[in-house]
C-alpha positions, 0 to 999 in steps of 0.5 A: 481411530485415525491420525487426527483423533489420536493426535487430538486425544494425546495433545489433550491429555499432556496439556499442562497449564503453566503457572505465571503468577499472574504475569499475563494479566500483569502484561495484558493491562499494559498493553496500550488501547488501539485507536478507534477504526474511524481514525485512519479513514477519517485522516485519509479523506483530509490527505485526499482532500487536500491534495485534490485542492492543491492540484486544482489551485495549481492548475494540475490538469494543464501540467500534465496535459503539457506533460503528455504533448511534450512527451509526445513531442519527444517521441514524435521528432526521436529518430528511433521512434515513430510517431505512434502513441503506443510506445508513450503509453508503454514509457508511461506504464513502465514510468508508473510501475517504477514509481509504484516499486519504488514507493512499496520500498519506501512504504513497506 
C-alpha cells in the first residue's frame, strides 16, 4: 500500500460529520442569486459603442494623427534625438505601458 492510499484510507475512516442545525441550509438560502452571464457582455458592447460614437463624433482620428505629428515634430527639432521613428515608437510604448500599470492599480 503507498502513501496516498494510507492517507486516503485514514482520512476515510476519521471523517466525522459535524452537525449544525441546519445553518448551512439556513446561510445557502441567503446567499444572494448571480446575475445572469449575458449581462456583463451585454453591457460591455453598450460602453464600446458608445465610446466609438464619441470618438467618431468627435473626429478621433485627426486628434491622434496631430498627436503623432506633433510628437514627431518634437522629437525631430529635440537636439538629443534624430529624427528617427524609432525612439517615438519606444516614448509611445513605454506611454501605453504606463497607462496600462496605472489602470491595473486602479482596477485591481
Amino acid at each position: 500500500m503507498d502513501d496516498e492510499q494510507l492517507i486516503r484510507q485514514f482520512m476515510l475512516s476519521a471523517r466525522e460529520d459535524v452537525s449544525d442545525s441546519g445553518f448551512s441550509a439556513r446561510v445557502m438560502r441567503h446567499i444572494p442569486t448571480m446575475r445572469p452571464l449575458w449581462v456583463f457582455p451585454v453591457a460591455t458592447l453598450l460602453v464600446v459603442a458608445a465610446l466609438a460614437a464619441l470618438f467618431i463624433w468627435f473626429d478621433g482620428w485627426s486628434v491622434i494623427c496631430s498627436l503623432f505629428v506633433r510628437l514627431y515634430t518634437a522629437f525631430t527639432y529635440a537636439k538629443h534625438f534624430s529624427p528617427n521613428p524609432i525612439y517615438l515608437l519606444v516614448f509611445l510604448g513605454l506611454g501605453c505601458w504606463y497607462l496600462t500599470e496605472k489602470i491595473k492599480k486602479l482596477v485591481y
